[in-house]
N, C-alpha and C positions, 0 to 999 in steps of 0.2 A: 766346218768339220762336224759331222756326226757322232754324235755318240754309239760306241757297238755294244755296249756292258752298262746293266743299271743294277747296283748291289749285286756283284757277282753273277750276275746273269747274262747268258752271252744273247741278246736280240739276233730272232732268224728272221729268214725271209728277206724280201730283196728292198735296199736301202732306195725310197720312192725319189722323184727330181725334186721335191721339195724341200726334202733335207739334205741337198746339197749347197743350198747358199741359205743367207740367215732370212727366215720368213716375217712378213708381212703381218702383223697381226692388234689390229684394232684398240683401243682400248675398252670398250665395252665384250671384248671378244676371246674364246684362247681356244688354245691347240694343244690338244691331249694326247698322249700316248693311247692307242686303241689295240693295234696288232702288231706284234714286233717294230717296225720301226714306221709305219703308218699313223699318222697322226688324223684327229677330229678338232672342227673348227665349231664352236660353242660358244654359244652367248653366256656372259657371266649371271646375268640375271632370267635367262630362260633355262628353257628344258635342258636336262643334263642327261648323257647317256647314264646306262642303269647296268646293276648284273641282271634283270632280266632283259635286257635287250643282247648282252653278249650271248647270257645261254642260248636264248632262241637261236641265235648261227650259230652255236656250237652245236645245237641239239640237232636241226635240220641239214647240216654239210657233215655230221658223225653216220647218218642213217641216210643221205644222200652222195657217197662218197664220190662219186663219179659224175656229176651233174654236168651237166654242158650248158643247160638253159635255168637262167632261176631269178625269182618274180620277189620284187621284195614292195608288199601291200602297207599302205601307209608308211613310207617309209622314213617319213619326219629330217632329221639332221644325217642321217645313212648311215647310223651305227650298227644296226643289226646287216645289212647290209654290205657296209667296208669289210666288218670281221668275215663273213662271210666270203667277198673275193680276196682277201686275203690266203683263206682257206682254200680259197677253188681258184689258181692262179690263171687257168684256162677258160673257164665259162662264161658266158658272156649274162649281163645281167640288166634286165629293165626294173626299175623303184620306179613308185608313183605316189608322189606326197599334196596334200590342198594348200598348204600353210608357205605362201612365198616368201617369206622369210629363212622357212627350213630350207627350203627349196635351194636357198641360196648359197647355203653356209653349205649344206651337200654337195655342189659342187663345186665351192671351193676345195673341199676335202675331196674331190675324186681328182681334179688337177694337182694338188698336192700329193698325192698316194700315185701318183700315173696310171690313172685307170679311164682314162675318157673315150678310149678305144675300145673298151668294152661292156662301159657301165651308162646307160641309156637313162639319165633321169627326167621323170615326166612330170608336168607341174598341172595335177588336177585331182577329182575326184574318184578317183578307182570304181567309185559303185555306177557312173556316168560311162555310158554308150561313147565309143570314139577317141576314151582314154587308152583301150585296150582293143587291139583290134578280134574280130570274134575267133581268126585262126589262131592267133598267138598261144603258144604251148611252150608250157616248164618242166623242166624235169624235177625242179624242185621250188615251192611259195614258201615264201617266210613271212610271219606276221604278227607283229605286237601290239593288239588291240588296244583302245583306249577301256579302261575296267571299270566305269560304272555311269549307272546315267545319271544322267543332268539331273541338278536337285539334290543328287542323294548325300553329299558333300560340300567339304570348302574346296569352292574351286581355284583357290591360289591367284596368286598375281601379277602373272603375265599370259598374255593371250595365248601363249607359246606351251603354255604348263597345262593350260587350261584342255588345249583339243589334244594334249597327249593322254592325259588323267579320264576325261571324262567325254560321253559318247555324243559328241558333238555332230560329225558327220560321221555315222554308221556305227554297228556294235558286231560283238563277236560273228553273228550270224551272218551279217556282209561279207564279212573276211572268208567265213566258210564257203558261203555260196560262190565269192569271188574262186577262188581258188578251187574248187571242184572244177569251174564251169574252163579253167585255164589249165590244167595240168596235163602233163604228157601222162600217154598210157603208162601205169605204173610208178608215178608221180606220187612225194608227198608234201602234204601242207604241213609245216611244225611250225607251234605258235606260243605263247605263254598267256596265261591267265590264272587271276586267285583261286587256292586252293578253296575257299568257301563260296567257289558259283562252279563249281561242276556242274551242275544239272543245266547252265546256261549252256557251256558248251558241247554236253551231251548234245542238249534238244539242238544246240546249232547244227551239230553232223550230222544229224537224223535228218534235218530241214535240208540239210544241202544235200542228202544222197552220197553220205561220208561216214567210215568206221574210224574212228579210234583204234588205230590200229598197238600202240602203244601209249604212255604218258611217264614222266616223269617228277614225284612231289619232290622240291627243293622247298628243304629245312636250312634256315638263316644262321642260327645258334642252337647245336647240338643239345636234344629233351625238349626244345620247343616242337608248336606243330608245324605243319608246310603251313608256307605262305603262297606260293604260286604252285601252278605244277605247268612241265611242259609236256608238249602232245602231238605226235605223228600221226596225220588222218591220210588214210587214203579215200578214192573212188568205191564205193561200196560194188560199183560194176565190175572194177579190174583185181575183186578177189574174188577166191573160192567161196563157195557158199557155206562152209564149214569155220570161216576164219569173218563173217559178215553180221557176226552179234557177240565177239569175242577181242576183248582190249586185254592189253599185259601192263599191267600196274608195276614199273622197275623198282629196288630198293631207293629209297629218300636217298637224292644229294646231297650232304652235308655243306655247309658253308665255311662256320668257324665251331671250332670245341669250345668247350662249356669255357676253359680259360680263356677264349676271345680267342686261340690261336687258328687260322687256315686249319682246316681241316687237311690232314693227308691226300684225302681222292681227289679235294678239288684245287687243290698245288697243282696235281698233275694235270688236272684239267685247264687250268688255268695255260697252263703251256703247251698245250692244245689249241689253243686258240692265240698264242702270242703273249700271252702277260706272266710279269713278272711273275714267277709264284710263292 
């Protein structure tokens, strides 16, 4: 039997075949509440989904409302991903991740959630010829880069953490250029990365023939600074030439007030994408 209610909360969206009988679930392994009643399959000792992997779905299906096709670029364990077709109950969606261990646990979680009828996961390199075919077109790309290169850090202790954190195979700029070179006419890329390498992803949009068309800084603990910010690029071709050296900086998402509590806007947000708030 399913749970429908977590702390007074009533879970929407549709209750997946996985939670209808008691699941399967490793000891090295668990299964987390991700989107209303959709769960993720995570290794205890690897990479863990993040709030910046929810925002990025939140951020690109808010400003992609209507998507039918959508491209999720390194898409590791399917978190930014799941929330995603969560959000977009009709779209059909290809991910493409290097790491066969994500690879793995992702598709447990898309049989778990009943999504294998429209959620196409690809086990290679996205920046590699024949992972992608050259017609393949999205209405909308989703991408959580790895943020900084090799060296610059501790790179943790599992191989798992390692190609999520740090630019193992490709850096922001792959993703851009990925993702220009796939979008449907009037397509956007939304992505997250640290608030202190803007100019990385500036120079990446510029390199890929991409504007900023918007961004979002998200503030962790209200009076601190941003730590990420996220970013709606389009096609610098499929705008007006007027709107083609012009980005709209949104007010800061807040996360929690100074007391530690949820901030107000992102409760709401939160149920926006499925989680308690």
């Amino acid at each position: 039997m399913h749970d429908t209610h977590f702390r007074g909360w009533a879970k929407p969206g549709p209750v997946p075949p996985g939670a209808l009988a008691p699941p399967d679930v490793p000891a090295d392994e668990s299964l987390d509440a991700i989107s209303g009643h959709f769960r993720l399959f995570q290794l205890r000792d690897g990479h863990r989904f993040s709030t910046d992997d929810v925002l990025t779905a939140w951020y690109g299906t808010t400003w992609v409302p209507r998507a039918a096709t959508v491209l999720d670029l390194g898409s590791g364990i399917g978190s930014v991903g799941m929330v995603a077709a969560w959000r977009l109950p009709s779209a059909a969606f290809v991910t493409v991740e290097a790491q066969e261990e994500s690879v793995r646990l992702a598709r447990k979680s898309a049989a778990f959630n009943g999504l294998e009828a429209r959620y196409d996961i690809r086990h290679g390199d996205f920046r590699d010829g024949g992972v992608l075919g050259d017609d393949e077109r999205f209405d909308l790309v989703l991408g959580s880069p790895p943020y900084f290169p090799r060296g610059t850090g501790i790179e943790g202790d599992h191989p798992q953490k390692v190609q999520c954190r740090f630019e193992v195979r490709g850096d922001v700029g792959d993703y851009a250029r990925v993702a220009m070179a796939h979008l449907a006419p009037g397509g956007i890329f939304a992505c997250v990365f640290p608030s202190v390498q803007l100019e990385r992803v500036a120079r990446a949009a510029a390199d890929a023939g991409a504007v900023i068309v918007r961004r979002r800084p998200v503030v962790f603990r209200e009076g601190d600074a941003p730590l990420v910010d996220l970013f709606a690029m389009m096609r610098a071709a499929d705008l007006p030439e007027a709107m083609r050296n012009a980005s709209w900086v949104e007010p800061p998402l807040v996360i929690r007030q100074t007391n530690g509590h949820v901030h107000p806007e992102y409760a709401a947000v939160k149920l926006a994408f499925g989680f308690p708030p």
